[in-house]
ROVEXRO-806720 format. One record per residue (C-alpha): x, y, z; residue number from 1. Coordinates in steps of 0.25 Angstrom, whole numbers, padded with zeros to 4 digits. Last residue first. Example, Ala and Ser with C-alpha at 12.3 -4.5 7.8 and 13.67 -1.06 7.14 Angstrom:
BEGIN
> 0055, -0004, 0029, 2
> 0049, -0018, 0031, 1
***
This chain:
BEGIN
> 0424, 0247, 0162, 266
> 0429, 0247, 0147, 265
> 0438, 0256, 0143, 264
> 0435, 0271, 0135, 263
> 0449, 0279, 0135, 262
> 0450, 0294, 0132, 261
> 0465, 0299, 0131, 260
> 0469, 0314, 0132, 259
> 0483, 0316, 0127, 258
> 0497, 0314, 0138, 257
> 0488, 0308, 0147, 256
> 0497, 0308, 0158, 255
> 0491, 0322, 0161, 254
> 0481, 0316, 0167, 253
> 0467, 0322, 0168, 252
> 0458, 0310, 0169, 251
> 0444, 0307, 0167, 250
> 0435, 0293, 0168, 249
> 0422, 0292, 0163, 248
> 0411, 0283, 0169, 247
> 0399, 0274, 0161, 246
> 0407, 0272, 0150, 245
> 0423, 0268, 0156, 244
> 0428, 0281, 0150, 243
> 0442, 0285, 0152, 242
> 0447, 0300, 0150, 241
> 0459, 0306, 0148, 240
> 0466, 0318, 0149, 239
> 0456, 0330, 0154, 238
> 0460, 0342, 0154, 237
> 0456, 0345, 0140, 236
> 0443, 0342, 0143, 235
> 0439, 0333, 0128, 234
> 0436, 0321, 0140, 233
> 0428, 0330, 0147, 232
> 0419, 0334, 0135, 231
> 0416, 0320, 0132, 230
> 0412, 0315, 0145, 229
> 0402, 0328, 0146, 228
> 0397, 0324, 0132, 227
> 0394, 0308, 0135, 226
> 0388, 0315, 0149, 225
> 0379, 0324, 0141, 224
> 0377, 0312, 0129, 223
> 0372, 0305, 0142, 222
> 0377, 0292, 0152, 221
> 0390, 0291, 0143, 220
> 0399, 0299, 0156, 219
> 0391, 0291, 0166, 218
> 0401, 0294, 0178, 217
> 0412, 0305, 0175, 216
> 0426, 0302, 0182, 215
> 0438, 0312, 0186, 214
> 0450, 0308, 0189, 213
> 0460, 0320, 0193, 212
> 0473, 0316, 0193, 211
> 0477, 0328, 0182, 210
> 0470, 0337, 0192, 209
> 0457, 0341, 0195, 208
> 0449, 0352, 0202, 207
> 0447, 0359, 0190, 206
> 0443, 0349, 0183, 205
> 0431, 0346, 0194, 204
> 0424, 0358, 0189, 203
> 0425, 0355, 0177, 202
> 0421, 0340, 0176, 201
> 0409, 0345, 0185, 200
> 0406, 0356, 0174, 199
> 0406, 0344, 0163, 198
> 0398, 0336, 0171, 197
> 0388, 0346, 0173, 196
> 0388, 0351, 0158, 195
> 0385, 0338, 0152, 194
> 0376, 0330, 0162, 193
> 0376, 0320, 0172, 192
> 0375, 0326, 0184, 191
> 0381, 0315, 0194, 190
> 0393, 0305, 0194, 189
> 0405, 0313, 0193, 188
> 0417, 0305, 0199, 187
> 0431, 0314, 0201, 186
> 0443, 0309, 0207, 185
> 0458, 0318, 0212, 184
> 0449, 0331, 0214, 183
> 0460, 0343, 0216, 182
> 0459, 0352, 0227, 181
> 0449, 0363, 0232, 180
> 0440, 0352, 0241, 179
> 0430, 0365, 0244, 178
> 0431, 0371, 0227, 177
> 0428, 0357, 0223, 176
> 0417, 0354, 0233, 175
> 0411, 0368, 0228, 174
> 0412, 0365, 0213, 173
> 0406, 0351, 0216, 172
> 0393, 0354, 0225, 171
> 0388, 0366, 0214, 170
> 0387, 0359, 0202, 169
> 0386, 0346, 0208, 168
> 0373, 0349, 0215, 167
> 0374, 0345, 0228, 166
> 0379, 0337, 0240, 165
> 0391, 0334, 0246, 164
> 0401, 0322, 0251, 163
> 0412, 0321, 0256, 162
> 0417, 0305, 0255, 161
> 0430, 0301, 0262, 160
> 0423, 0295, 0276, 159
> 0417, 0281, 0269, 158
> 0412, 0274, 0280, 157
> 0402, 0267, 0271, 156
> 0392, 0270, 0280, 155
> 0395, 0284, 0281, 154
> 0397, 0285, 0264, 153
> 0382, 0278, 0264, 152
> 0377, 0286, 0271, 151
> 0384, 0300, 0262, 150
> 0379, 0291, 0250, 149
> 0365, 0293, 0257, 148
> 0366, 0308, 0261, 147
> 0371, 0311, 0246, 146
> 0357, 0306, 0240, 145
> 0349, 0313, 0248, 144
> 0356, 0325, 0244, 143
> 0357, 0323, 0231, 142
> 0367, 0331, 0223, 141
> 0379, 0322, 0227, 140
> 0394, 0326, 0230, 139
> 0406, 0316, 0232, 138
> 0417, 0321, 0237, 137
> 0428, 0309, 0240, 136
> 0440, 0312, 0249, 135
> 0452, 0301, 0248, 134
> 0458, 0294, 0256, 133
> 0448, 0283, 0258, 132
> 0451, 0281, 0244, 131
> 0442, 0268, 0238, 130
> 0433, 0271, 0247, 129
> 0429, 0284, 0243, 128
> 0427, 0282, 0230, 127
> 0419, 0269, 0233, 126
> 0410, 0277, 0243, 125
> 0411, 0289, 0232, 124
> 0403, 0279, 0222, 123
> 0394, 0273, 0231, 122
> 0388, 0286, 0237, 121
> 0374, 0286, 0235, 120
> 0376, 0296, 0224, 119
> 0387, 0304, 0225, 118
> 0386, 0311, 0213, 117
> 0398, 0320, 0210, 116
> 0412, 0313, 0216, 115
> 0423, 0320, 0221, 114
> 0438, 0313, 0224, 113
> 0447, 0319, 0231, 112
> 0461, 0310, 0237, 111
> 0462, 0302, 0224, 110
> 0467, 0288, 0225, 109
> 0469, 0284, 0210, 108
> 0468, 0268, 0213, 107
> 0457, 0268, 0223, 106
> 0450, 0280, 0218, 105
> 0449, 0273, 0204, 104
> 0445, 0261, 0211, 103
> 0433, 0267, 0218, 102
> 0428, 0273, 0205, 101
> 0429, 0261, 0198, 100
> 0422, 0254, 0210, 99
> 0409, 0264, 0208, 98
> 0410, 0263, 0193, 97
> 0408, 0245, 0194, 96
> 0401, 0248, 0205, 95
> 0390, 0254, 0199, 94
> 0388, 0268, 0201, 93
> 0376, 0272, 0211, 92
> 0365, 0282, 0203, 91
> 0353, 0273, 0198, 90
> 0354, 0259, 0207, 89
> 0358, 0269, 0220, 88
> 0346, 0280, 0219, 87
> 0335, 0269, 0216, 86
> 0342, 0263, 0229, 85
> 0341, 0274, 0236, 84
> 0328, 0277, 0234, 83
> 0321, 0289, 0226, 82
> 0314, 0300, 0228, 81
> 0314, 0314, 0220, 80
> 0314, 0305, 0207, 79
> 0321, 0306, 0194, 78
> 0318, 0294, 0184, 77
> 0331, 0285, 0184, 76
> 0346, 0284, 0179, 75
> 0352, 0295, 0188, 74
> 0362, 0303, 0179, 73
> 0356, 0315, 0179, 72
> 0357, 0318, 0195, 71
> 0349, 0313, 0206, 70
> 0342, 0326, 0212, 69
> 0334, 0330, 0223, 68
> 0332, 0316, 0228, 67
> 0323, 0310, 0240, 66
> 0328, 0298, 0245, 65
> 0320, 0284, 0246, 64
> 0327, 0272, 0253, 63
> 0324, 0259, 0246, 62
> 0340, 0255, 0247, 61
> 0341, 0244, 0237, 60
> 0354, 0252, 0227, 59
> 0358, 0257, 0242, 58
> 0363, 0243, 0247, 57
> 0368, 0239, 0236, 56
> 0376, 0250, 0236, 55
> 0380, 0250, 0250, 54
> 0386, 0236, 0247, 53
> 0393, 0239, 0237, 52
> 0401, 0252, 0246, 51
> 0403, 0240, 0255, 50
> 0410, 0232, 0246, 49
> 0418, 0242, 0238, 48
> 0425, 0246, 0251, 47
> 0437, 0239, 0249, 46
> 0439, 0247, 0234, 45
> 0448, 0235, 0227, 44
> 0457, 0239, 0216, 43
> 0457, 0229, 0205, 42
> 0443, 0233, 0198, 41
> 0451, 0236, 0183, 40
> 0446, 0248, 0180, 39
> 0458, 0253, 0192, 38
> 0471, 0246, 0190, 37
> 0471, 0241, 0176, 36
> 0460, 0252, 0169, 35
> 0466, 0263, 0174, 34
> 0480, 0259, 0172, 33
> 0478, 0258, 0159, 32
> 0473, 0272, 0161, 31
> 0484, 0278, 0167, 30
> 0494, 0270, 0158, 29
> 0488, 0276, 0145, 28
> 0488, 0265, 0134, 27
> 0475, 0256, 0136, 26
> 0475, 0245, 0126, 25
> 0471, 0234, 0137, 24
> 0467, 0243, 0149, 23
> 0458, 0233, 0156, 22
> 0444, 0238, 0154, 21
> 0444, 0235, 0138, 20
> 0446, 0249, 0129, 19
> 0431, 0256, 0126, 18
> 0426, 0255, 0113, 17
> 0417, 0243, 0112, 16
> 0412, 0246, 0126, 15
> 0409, 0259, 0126, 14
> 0400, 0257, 0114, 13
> 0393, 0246, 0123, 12
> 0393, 0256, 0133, 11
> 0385, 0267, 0122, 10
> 0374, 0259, 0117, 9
> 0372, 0256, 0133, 8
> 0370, 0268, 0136, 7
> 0361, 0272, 0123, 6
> 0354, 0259, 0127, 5
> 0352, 0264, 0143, 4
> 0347, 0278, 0137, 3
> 0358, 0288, 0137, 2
> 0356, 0300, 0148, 1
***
């Protein structure tokens, strides 16, 4: 991964380039609307308090787990044992992306939406209760780790999550080949590395329409994830792409009548 100055070199690079956050110069309708109706935090997600709460809760939570894996894109030293907490402040994704997601759902209401890294479960709780209608598949390689976010689904009330375990390469071909339809939303969060991504991205394309959204988290975390970003935005299936820095956005619309890449603030 970048160091913290080469990450930060490359966000204030972002920033100069990227068009403003509220769609001013922005000529494709889908994505102006993008930026009005859903960048723009007007929709409201009813169960964003709760689902807040639980992760302020988790991020001081003491309670040790043993972990077999955590992924490449955890932040600190590898450990076989580490608490909740430590877990929750290197892995959870802010609010600011967690609600992205939620809104994204809200507005766009897919019915199947998978997610690769569950984590503790924030994200696919927001996912999940921004479309009660729809069916979330989340998978996480820690077993541990899933049993927690599975709690916290119970508590939560949340009844539209599956979730499974395993290692990706071999959990999402089979949960493909089992739900056997088109995936509507797409957030890959987990194994953050070139080839990984890229057979995730392909895997998933065969399963997606031109309504498919599909989202890569941490797409300028590495020069492997920088290359992966780049290589699906040259897919010749793919029409357009957005990219808000820590996340990128992909779409498959044939209303794109030549593939479009915009960079806007978030």
């Amino acid at each position: 991964m970048y160091s913290k100055t080469k990450l930060a070199s490359k966000y204030i690079q972002y920033w100069i380039k990227a068009s403003n956050g509220k769609g001013h110069g922005i000529h494709s309708p889908f994505v102006f609307e993008f930026v009005q109706q859903v960048l723009v935090p007007k929709i409201h997600i009813a169960a964003a308090s709760d689902i807040e709460r639980m992760r302020q809760q988790l991020k001081i939570s003491q309670q040790e787990i043993l972990l077999d894996d955590f992924g490449a894109g955890s932040r600190v030293v590898k450990q076989s044992k580490r608490s909740i907490a430590t877990i929750a402040r290197s892995s959870l994704k802010p609010r600011k992306y967690s609600s992205l997601l939620a809104r994204m759902v809200a507005f766009y209401q897919p019915a199947s939406i998978i997610e690769l890294g569950t984590s503790l479960g924030i994200t696919a709780a927001y996912m999940a209760a921004a479309n009660p209608n729809a069916t979330v598949y989340t998978i996480e390689g820690a077993q541990v780790v899933a049993a927690v976010a599975n709690k916290n689904f119970e508590i939560l009330g949340l009844k539209n999550i599956h979730s499974y375990v395993g290692n990706f390469d071999i959990v999402l071909p089979e949960l493909l080949q089992q739900i056997n339809k088109v995936t509507d939303f797409v957030f890959i969060d987990g194994n953050h590395r070139l080839q990984p991504t890229l057979q995730y991205f392909h895997w998933l394309l065969k399963h997606s329409n031109e309504d498919t959204i599909m989202i890569f988290d941490d797409i300028h975390w590495s020069k492997e994830m920088e290359q992966a970003w780049h290589e699906i935005q040259n897919n010749p299936a793919v029409t357009a792409t957005i990219d808000l820095f820590f996340i990128g956005i992909v779409l498959f619309r044939k209303s794109f009548k030549s593939k479009q890449h915009f960079t806007i603030r978030f």
